[in-house]
C-alpha atoms as one frame of an Amber mdcrd trajectory, in Angstrom:
protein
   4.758  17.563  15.214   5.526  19.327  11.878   4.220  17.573   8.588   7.421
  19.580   7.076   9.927  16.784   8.932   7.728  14.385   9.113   9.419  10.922
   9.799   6.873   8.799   8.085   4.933   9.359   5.411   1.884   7.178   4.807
  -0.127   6.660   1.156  -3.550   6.031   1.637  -5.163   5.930  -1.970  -9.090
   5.793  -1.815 -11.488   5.459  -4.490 -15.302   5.926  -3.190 -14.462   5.501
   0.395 -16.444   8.303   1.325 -18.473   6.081   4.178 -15.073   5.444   6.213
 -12.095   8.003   5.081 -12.237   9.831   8.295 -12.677   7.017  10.480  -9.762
   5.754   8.766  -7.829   8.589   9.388  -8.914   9.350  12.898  -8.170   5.876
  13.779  -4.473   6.249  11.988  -4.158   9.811  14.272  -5.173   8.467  17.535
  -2.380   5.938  17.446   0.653   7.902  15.781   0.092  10.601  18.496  -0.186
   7.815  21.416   3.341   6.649  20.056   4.544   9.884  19.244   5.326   9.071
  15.678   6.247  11.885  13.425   4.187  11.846  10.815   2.423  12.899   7.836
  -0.584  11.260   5.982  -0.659  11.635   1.773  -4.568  10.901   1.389  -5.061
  10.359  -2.599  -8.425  10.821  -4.074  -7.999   8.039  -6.657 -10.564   9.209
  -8.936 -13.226   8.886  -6.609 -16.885   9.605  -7.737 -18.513   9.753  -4.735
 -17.690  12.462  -2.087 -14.513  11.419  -1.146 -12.484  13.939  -2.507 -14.701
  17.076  -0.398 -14.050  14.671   2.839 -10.347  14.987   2.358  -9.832  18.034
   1.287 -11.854  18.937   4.786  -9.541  17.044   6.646  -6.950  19.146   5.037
  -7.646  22.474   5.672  -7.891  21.322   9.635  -4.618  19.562  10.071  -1.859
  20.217   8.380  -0.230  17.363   8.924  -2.593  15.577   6.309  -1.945  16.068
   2.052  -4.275  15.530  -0.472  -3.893  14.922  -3.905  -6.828  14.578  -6.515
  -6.394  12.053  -9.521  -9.560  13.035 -12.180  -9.813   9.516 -13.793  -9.055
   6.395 -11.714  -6.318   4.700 -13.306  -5.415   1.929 -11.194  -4.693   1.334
  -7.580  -0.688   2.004  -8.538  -1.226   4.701  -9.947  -2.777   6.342  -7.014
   0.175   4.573  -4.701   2.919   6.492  -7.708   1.413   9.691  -7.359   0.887
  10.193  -3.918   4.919   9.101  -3.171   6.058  11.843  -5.094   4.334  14.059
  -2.879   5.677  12.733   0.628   8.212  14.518   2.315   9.080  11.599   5.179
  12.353  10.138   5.765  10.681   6.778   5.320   7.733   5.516   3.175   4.451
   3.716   3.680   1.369   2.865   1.383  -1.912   1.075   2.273  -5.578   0.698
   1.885  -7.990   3.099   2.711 -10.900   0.615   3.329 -10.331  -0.049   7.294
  -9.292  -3.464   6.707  -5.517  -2.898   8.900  -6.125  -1.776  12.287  -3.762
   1.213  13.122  -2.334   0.071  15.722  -0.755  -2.573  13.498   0.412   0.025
  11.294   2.302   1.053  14.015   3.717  -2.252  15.030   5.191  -2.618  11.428
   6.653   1.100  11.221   8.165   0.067  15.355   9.711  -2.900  13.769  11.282
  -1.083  10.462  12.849   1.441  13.366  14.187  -1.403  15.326  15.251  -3.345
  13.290  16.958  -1.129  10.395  14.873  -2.601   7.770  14.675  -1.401   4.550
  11.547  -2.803   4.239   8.787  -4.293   6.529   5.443  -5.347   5.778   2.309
  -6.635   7.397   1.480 -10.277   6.508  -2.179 -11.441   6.928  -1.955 -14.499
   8.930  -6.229 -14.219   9.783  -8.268 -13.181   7.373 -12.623 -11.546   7.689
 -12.702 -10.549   4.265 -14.787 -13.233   2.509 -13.970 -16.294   0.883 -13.394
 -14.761  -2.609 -10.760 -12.662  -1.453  -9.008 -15.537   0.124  -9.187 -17.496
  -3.245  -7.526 -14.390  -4.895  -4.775 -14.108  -2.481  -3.898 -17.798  -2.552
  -3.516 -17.870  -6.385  -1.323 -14.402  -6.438   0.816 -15.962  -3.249   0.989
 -19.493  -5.069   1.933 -18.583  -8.138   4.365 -15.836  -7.591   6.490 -18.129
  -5.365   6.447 -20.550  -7.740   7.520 -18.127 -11.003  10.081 -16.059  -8.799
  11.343 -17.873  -5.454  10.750 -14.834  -3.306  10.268 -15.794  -0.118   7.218
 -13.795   0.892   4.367 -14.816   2.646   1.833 -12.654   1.633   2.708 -10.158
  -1.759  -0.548  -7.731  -0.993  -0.749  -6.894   1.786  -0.264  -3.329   3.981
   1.547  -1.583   4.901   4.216  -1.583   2.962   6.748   0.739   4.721  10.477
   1.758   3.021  13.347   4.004   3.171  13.478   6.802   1.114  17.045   5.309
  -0.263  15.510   2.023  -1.172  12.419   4.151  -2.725  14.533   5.909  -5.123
  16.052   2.847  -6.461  13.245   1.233  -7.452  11.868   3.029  -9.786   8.511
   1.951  -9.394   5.676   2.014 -12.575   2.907  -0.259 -12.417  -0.544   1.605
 -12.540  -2.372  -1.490 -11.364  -2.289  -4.051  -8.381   1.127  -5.780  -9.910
   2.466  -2.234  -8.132   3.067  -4.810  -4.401   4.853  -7.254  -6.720   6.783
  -5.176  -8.357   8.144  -3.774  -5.491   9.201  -7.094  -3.573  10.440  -8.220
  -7.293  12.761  -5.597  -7.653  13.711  -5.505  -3.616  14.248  -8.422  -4.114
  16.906  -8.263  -6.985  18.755  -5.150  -4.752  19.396  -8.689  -2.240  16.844
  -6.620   0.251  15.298  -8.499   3.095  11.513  -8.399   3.607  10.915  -8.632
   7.077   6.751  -9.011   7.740   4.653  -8.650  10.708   1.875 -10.616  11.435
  -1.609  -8.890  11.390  -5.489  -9.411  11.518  -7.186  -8.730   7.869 -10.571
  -7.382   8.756 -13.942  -7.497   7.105 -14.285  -3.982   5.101 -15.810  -1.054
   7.390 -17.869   0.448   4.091 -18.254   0.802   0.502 -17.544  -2.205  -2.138
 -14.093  -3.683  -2.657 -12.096  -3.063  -6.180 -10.767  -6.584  -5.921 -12.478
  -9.323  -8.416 -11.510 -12.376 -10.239 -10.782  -9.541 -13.308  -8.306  -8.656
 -11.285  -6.415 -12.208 -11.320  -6.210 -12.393 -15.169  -4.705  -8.892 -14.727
  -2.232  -9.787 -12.182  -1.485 -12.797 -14.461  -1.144 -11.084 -17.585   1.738
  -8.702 -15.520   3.751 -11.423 -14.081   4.469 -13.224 -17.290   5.019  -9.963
 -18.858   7.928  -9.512 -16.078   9.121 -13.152 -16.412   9.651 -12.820 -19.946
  11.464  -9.485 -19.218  13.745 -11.411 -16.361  13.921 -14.098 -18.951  15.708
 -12.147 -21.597  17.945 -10.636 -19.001  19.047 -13.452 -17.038  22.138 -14.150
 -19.756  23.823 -10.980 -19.065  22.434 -10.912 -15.141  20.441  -8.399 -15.466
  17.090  -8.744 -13.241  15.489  -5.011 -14.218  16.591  -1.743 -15.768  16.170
   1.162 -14.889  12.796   2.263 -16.785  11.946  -0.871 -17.391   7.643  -1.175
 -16.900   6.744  -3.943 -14.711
Protein backbone atom coordinates (compact mmCIF):
# COMPACT_ATOMS: atom_id res chain seq x y z
CA UNK A 1 0.00 0.00 0.00
CA UNK A 2 1.64 3.21 -1.35
CA UNK A 3 1.42 6.43 0.93
CA UNK A 4 1.68 8.19 -2.73
CA UNK A 5 -2.28 7.05 -3.45
CA UNK A 6 -3.16 6.78 -0.32
CA UNK A 7 -7.06 6.73 0.08
CA UNK A 8 -7.20 8.25 3.49
CA UNK A 9 -5.26 10.52 5.01
CA UNK A 10 -5.38 10.87 8.79
CA UNK A 11 -4.13 14.21 11.02
CA UNK A 12 -2.95 13.27 14.19
CA UNK A 13 -1.57 16.58 15.86
CA UNK A 14 0.34 15.84 19.22
CA UNK A 15 1.78 18.14 21.60
CA UNK A 16 3.94 16.22 24.45
CA UNK A 17 2.54 12.87 23.71
CA UNK A 18 5.75 11.36 23.79
CA UNK A 19 4.47 8.48 26.48
CA UNK A 20 1.81 7.07 23.83
CA UNK A 21 2.58 8.37 20.03
CA UNK A 22 3.63 5.00 18.93
CA UNK A 23 1.14 3.08 20.66
CA UNK A 24 -1.15 5.35 19.03
CA UNK A 25 0.10 4.73 15.83
CA UNK A 26 0.70 1.04 16.07
CA UNK A 27 -2.74 0.65 17.26
CA UNK A 28 -4.06 2.94 14.09
CA UNK A 29 -1.64 0.37 11.73
CA UNK A 30 -2.79 -2.85 13.07
CA UNK A 31 -6.34 -2.07 12.11
CA UNK A 32 -6.01 -0.17 8.62
CA UNK A 33 -3.93 -3.21 7.44
CA UNK A 34 -6.61 -5.83 8.96
CA UNK A 35 -9.19 -3.83 6.74
CA UNK A 36 -6.99 -3.19 4.04
CA UNK A 37 -7.46 0.52 4.08
CA UNK A 38 -5.21 2.58 1.95
CA UNK A 39 -3.72 4.83 3.89
CA UNK A 40 -1.41 7.38 5.02
CA UNK A 41 -0.88 8.91 8.56
CA UNK A 42 0.19 13.00 8.73
CA UNK A 43 1.69 12.85 12.43
CA UNK A 44 2.18 16.75 13.43
CA UNK A 45 4.58 17.63 16.10
CA UNK A 46 2.48 20.53 17.44
CA UNK A 47 5.19 22.25 19.12
CA UNK A 48 5.91 19.59 21.36
CA UNK A 49 8.62 20.06 24.12
CA UNK A 50 9.08 16.85 25.18
CA UNK A 51 10.46 14.09 22.83
CA UNK A 52 7.77 13.76 20.67
CA UNK A 53 9.04 15.14 17.70
CA UNK A 54 12.46 12.40 17.71
CA UNK A 55 9.55 9.57 18.23
CA UNK A 56 7.96 10.58 14.99
CA UNK A 57 10.42 11.39 12.99
CA UNK A 58 11.63 7.55 13.94
CA UNK A 59 8.52 6.28 12.89
CA UNK A 60 9.19 8.03 9.70
CA UNK A 61 12.23 6.95 8.43
CA UNK A 62 10.72 3.14 8.97
CA UNK A 63 7.46 3.40 7.15
CA UNK A 64 6.85 5.42 4.61
CA UNK A 65 3.52 5.43 4.75
CA UNK A 66 3.72 7.83 7.89
CA UNK A 67 4.51 12.06 7.39
CA UNK A 68 5.72 14.24 9.82
CA UNK A 69 5.60 17.73 10.08
CA UNK A 70 7.29 19.88 12.91
CA UNK A 71 5.47 23.17 14.13
CA UNK A 72 8.41 25.19 16.45
CA UNK A 73 5.88 27.11 18.68
CA UNK A 74 2.52 25.51 19.59
CA UNK A 75 -0.05 27.67 18.33
CA UNK A 76 -3.20 26.03 18.91
CA UNK A 77 -4.69 22.65 18.37
CA UNK A 78 -6.07 24.13 14.72
CA UNK A 79 -3.29 25.15 13.81
CA UNK A 80 -1.61 21.86 14.01
CA UNK A 81 -5.03 20.23 12.32
CA UNK A 82 -4.35 23.40 9.21
CA UNK A 83 -0.96 22.49 8.71
CA UNK A 84 -0.85 18.98 8.63
CA UNK A 85 -4.00 18.98 5.79
CA UNK A 86 -1.98 20.75 3.49
CA UNK A 87 0.39 18.08 3.57
CA UNK A 88 -2.02 14.98 2.91
CA UNK A 89 -2.14 13.52 -0.30
CA UNK A 90 -5.52 11.15 0.34
CA UNK A 91 -8.56 11.23 -1.66
CA UNK A 92 -10.41 11.76 1.59
CA UNK A 93 -9.55 13.55 4.90
CA UNK A 94 -9.42 12.74 8.59
CA UNK A 95 -8.12 14.61 11.80
CA UNK A 96 -8.05 13.42 15.45
CA UNK A 97 -6.38 13.28 18.76
CA UNK A 98 -3.25 11.84 19.42
CA UNK A 99 -3.91 11.05 23.16
CA UNK A 100 -5.44 7.31 22.75
CA UNK A 101 -8.73 8.41 23.77
CA UNK A 102 -10.61 6.77 20.14
CA UNK A 103 -9.94 3.23 19.79
CA UNK A 104 -8.82 2.46 16.14
CA UNK A 105 -10.97 0.25 15.37
CA UNK A 106 -13.62 2.95 15.64
CA UNK A 107 -11.69 5.02 13.41
CA UNK A 108 -12.29 2.53 11.08
CA UNK A 109 -15.96 2.10 11.60
CA UNK A 110 -16.42 5.91 10.83
CA UNK A 111 -14.05 5.94 7.61
CA UNK A 112 -16.41 2.22 6.60
CA UNK A 113 -19.42 4.33 7.02
CA UNK A 114 -18.16 7.63 4.97
CA UNK A 115 -17.38 4.75 2.08
CA UNK A 116 -20.79 3.33 2.35
CA UNK A 117 -22.61 5.70 2.66
CA UNK A 118 -21.16 8.57 0.24
CA UNK A 119 -20.85 10.98 2.98
CA UNK A 120 -19.20 13.99 2.73
CA UNK A 121 -18.67 13.96 6.13
CA UNK A 122 -18.86 11.45 9.08
CA UNK A 123 -17.86 11.78 12.51
CA UNK A 124 -17.57 9.85 15.71
CA UNK A 125 -20.03 10.97 18.44
CA UNK A 126 -19.15 10.12 22.11
CA UNK A 127 -22.16 8.51 23.43
CA UNK A 128 -19.84 6.99 26.79
CA UNK A 129 -17.49 8.93 28.12
CA UNK A 130 -13.90 7.78 30.86
CA UNK A 131 -12.44 11.03 30.64
CA UNK A 132 -13.29 12.71 33.96
CA UNK A 133 -15.99 14.76 35.05
CA UNK A 134 -14.42 18.12 34.00
CA UNK A 135 -14.24 17.17 30.57
CA UNK A 136 -17.83 16.19 30.54
CA UNK A 137 -18.79 19.68 32.00
CA UNK A 138 -16.79 21.23 29.05
CA UNK A 139 -18.41 19.25 26.41
CA UNK A 140 -21.94 19.84 27.68
CA UNK A 141 -21.54 23.67 27.68
CA UNK A 142 -19.79 23.70 23.97
CA UNK A 143 -22.75 21.06 22.79
CA UNK A 144 -25.48 23.24 24.69
CA UNK A 145 -24.69 26.31 23.63
CA UNK A 146 -23.76 25.85 20.06
CA UNK A 147 -27.17 24.23 19.36
CA UNK A 148 -28.76 26.82 20.88
CA UNK A 149 -26.75 29.93 18.91
CA UNK A 150 -26.74 27.94 15.48
CA UNK A 151 -29.48 25.04 15.16
CA UNK A 152 -27.01 22.52 13.86
CA UNK A 153 -28.10 19.41 14.55
CA UNK A 154 -25.01 17.74 15.95
CA UNK A 155 -24.67 15.69 18.76
CA UNK A 156 -21.36 16.07 19.79
CA UNK A 157 -19.16 19.27 17.95
CA UNK A 158 -15.56 17.76 19.31
CA UNK A 159 -15.23 14.92 18.83
CA UNK A 160 -12.88 12.46 16.33
CA UNK A 161 -12.53 11.65 13.80
CA UNK A 162 -13.60 13.97 11.71
CA UNK A 163 -13.29 12.38 8.20
CA UNK A 164 -14.10 14.52 4.65
CA UNK A 165 -13.75 14.58 1.02
CA UNK A 166 -11.14 16.32 -0.45
CA UNK A 167 -14.01 18.38 -2.53
CA UNK A 168 -15.80 19.38 0.60
CA UNK A 169 -12.14 20.21 2.15
CA UNK A 170 -11.37 22.71 -0.40
CA UNK A 171 -14.49 24.58 0.08
CA UNK A 172 -14.19 25.29 3.38
CA UNK A 173 -11.58 27.18 3.73
CA UNK A 174 -10.78 26.39 7.10
CA UNK A 175 -8.70 29.08 9.67
CA UNK A 176 -9.18 28.74 13.21
CA UNK A 177 -5.79 28.13 15.11
CA UNK A 178 -7.62 27.02 18.22
CA UNK A 179 -10.31 24.37 19.32
CA UNK A 180 -13.28 26.58 17.51
CA UNK A 181 -11.33 24.67 14.34
CA UNK A 182 -14.43 21.36 14.95
CA UNK A 183 -17.01 24.17 14.95
CA UNK A 184 -16.00 25.86 12.33
CA UNK A 185 -16.04 23.10 10.22
CA UNK A 186 -19.69 21.73 10.99
CA UNK A 187 -20.64 25.69 10.83
CA UNK A 188 -19.61 26.13 7.49
CA UNK A 189 -20.72 22.30 6.35
CA UNK A 190 -23.35 23.18 7.52
CA UNK A 191 -24.12 26.39 5.41
CA UNK A 192 -22.87 24.15 2.02
CA UNK A 193 -26.59 22.15 3.21
CA UNK A 194 -23.95 19.10 4.05
CA UNK A 195 -25.20 16.26 6.15
CA UNK A 196 -23.22 15.17 9.23
CA UNK A 197 -23.69 11.69 9.60
CA UNK A 198 -21.94 10.44 13.25
CA UNK A 199 -21.05 7.16 14.60
CA UNK A 200 -21.36 6.23 17.93
CA UNK A 201 -18.09 5.56 19.92
CA UNK A 202 -16.51 4.89 23.45
CA UNK A 203 -14.43 8.14 24.77
CA UNK A 204 -11.68 6.61 26.81
CA UNK A 205 -9.73 7.73 29.82
CA UNK A 206 -6.28 9.27 28.35
CA UNK A 207 -3.42 6.48 27.88
CA UNK A 208 -0.53 9.25 29.03
CA UNK A 209 0.58 12.68 29.42
CA UNK A 210 -1.85 15.70 30.65
CA UNK A 211 -4.80 16.89 28.59
CA UNK A 212 -4.72 20.60 26.84
CA UNK A 213 -8.40 20.92 27.62
CA UNK A 214 -9.37 23.39 30.71
CA UNK A 215 -12.11 25.65 31.69
CA UNK A 216 -9.60 28.48 29.77
CA UNK A 217 -10.50 26.78 27.07
CA UNK A 218 -14.45 27.48 27.41
CA UNK A 219 -14.06 31.31 27.62
CA UNK A 220 -12.00 30.74 24.43
CA UNK A 221 -14.48 28.72 22.66
CA UNK A 222 -16.99 31.39 23.82
CA UNK A 223 -15.20 34.33 22.84
CA UNK A 224 -15.08 32.49 18.99
CA UNK A 225 -18.65 31.67 18.67
CA UNK A 226 -19.98 35.12 19.27
CA UNK A 227 -17.28 36.41 17.16
CA UNK A 228 -18.90 34.08 14.28
CA UNK A 229 -22.51 34.97 15.27
CA UNK A 230 -21.90 38.49 14.91
CA UNK A 231 -20.19 37.70 11.53
CA UNK A 232 -23.48 35.45 10.45
CA UNK A 233 -25.38 38.30 11.95
CA UNK A 234 -24.23 40.97 9.59
CA UNK A 235 -24.59 38.60 6.71
CA UNK A 236 -27.85 37.14 7.16
CA UNK A 237 -29.58 40.36 5.15
CA UNK A 238 -27.94 39.61 1.97
CA UNK A 239 -27.83 35.53 2.81
CA UNK A 240 -24.63 35.28 3.15
CA UNK A 241 -23.54 32.61 5.98
CA UNK A 242 -19.42 32.94 5.37
CA UNK A 243 -17.01 34.29 2.79
CA UNK A 244 -14.51 33.05 1.51
CA UNK A 245 -11.50 34.28 3.88
CA UNK A 246 -13.57 35.08 6.33
CA UNK A 247 -11.65 33.96 10.07
CA UNK A 248 -13.87 31.97 12.16
Amino acid sequence: MSAQKAKLSLIIPMYNEGEVAKKVVDELQEEFNRARINYELVLVDNGSTDHTGEILLKMAEEDPRIKVIRIRRNQGYGWGIINGLRWASGEYLGFMGGDGQIEAGDVVRVYQEMIKGHHSLCKARRFKRKDGLLRNIISLIFNKLFVYTFKVNVGDINATPKIMTRSLYNRLNLSSKDWFLDAEILLKSSSLGVAVAEIPVVFHSRQGGSSNVKMGTVWEFLRNMTAYRLRRSRHEGSDIVWREGDPA
